[in-house]
C-alpha positions as CSV (number, residue, x, y, z in Angstrom):
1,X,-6.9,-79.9,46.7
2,X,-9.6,-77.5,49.0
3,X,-12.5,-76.4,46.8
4,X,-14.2,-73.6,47.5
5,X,-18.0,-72.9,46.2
6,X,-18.1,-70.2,43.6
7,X,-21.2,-68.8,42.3
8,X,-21.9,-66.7,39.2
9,X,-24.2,-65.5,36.7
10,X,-24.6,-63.2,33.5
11,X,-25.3,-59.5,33.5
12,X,-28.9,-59.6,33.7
13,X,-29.0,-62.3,36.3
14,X,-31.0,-64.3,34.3
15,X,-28.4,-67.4,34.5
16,X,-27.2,-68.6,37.7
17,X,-25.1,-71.4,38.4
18,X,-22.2,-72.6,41.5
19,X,-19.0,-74.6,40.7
20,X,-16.8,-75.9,42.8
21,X,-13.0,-75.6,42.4
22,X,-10.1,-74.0,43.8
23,X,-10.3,-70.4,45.3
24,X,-6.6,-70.7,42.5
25,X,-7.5,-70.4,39.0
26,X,-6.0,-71.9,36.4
27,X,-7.5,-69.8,33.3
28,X,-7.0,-70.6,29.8
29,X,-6.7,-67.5,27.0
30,X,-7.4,-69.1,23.9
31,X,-6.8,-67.5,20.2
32,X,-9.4,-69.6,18.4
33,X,-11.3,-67.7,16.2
34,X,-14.3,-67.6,18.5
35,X,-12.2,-67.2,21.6
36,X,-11.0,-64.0,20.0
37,X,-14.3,-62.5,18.7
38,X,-15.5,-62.9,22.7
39,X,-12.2,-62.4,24.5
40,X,-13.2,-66.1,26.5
41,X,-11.2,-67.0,29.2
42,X,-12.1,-69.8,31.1
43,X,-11.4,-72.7,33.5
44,X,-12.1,-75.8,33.4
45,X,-14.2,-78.2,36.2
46,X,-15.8,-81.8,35.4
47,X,-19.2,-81.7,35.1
48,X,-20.2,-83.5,38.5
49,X,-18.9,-79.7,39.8
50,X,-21.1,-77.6,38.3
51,X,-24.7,-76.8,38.8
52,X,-27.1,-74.6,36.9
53,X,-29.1,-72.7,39.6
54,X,-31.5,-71.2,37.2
55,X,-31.8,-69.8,33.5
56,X,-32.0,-73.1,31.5
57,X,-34.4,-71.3,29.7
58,X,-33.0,-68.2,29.1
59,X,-29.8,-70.3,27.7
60,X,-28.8,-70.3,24.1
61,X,-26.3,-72.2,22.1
62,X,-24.1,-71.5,19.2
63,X,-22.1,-74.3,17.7
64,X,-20.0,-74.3,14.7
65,X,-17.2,-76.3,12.8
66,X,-17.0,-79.4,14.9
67,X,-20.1,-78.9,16.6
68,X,-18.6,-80.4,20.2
69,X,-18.4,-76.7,21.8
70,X,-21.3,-76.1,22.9
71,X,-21.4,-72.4,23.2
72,X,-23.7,-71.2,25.1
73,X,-25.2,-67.9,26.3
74,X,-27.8,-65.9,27.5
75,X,-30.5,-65.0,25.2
76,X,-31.5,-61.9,27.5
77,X,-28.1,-60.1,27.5
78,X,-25.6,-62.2,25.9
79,X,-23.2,-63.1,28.2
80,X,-21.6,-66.6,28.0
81,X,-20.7,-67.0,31.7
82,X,-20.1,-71.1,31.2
83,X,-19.7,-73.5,28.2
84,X,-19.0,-77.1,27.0
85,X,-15.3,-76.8,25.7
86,X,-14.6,-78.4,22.5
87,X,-11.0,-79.4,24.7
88,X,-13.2,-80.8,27.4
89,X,-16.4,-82.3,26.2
90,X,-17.0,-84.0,29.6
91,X,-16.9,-80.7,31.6
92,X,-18.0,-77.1,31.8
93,X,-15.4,-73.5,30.8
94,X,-16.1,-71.1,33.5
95,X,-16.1,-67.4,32.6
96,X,-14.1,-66.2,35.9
97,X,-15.2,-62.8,35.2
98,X,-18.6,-64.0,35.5
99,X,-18.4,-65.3,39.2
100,X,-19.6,-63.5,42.3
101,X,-16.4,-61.5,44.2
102,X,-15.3,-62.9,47.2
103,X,-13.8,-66.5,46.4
104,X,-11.3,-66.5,44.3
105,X,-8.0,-65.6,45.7
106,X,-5.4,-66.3,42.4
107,X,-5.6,-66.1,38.6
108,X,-2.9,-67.9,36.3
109,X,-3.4,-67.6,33.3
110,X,-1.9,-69.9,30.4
111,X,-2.1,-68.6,26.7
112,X,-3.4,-72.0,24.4
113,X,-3.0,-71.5,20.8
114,X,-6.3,-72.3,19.2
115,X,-5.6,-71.4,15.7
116,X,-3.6,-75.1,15.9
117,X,-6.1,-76.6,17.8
118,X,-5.0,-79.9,17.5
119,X,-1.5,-79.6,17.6
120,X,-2.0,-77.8,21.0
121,X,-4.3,-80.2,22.3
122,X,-1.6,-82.9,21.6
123,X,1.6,-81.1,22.8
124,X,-0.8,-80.1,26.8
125,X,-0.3,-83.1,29.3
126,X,-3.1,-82.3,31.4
127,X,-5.8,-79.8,29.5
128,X,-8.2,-83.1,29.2
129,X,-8.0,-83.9,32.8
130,X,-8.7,-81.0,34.2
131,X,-12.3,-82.4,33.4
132,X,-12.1,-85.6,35.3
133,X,-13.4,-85.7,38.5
134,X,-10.5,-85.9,41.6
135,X,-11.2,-89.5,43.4
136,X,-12.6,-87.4,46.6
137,X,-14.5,-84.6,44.3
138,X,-18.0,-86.2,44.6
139,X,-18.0,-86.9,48.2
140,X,-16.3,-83.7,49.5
141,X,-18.7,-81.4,47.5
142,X,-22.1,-83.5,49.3
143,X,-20.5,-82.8,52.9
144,X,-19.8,-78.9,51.7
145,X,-22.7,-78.2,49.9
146,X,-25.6,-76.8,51.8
């Protein structure tokens, strides 16, 4: 798989980060009670892919029920560009909306039913490894970055 640097923000601009994946987005529409509230659709990229630019001060984080999401958000304008998926502990959601134009060239979009959490978790083959690093992930993003 070819990633592609994507970079991104929040409204203000107070938050920036990059993440690597592919210019084809996979994007999950969840209909958790949280996802709904906040209409969050995301993707999901291991953790060794993404890279706060600025703003760790300017994050916040809401957590609730389980506490593993870690939900967090700009304390300036609100916008939750990025979080730690309850799903996905061991990577980062992307906000796609919240990424610079210019590098993404496909959406899919798969609807996951929240409201059974863990009956969806157990009946997806592949959600939890979309957080996993690819074999080649770590040493392809050092040659690209620059």
């Amino acid at each position: 798989m070819d990633l592609v640097k994507h970079t991104g923000g929040c409204h203000c601009g107070a938050v920036r980060f990059e993440v690597w994946s592919s210019p084809d987005l996979h994007v999950f529409h969840c209909n958790c009670s949280i996802c709904t509230k906040k209409q969050n659709h995301h993707f999901i990229v291991p953790k060794n892919r993404f890279t706060l630019l600025q703003g760790l001060d300017s994050l916040t984080t809401y957590t609730f029920n389980t506490h593993v999401a870690q939900h967090t958000f700009c304390k300036t304008c609100g916008v939750q560009s990025f979080y730690t998926p309850r799903s996905n502990p061991d990577g980062y959601g992307i906000a796609p909306h919240c990424l610079d134009p210019g590098t993404v060239q496909s959406v899919t979009v798969e609807k996951f039913c929240g409201e059974k959490w863990e009956e969806s978790m157990q009946a997806h083959k592949s959600i939890r490894d979309m957080s996993r690093p690819a074999p080649n992930t770590v040493e392809r993003k050092s040659q690209d970055k620059t």
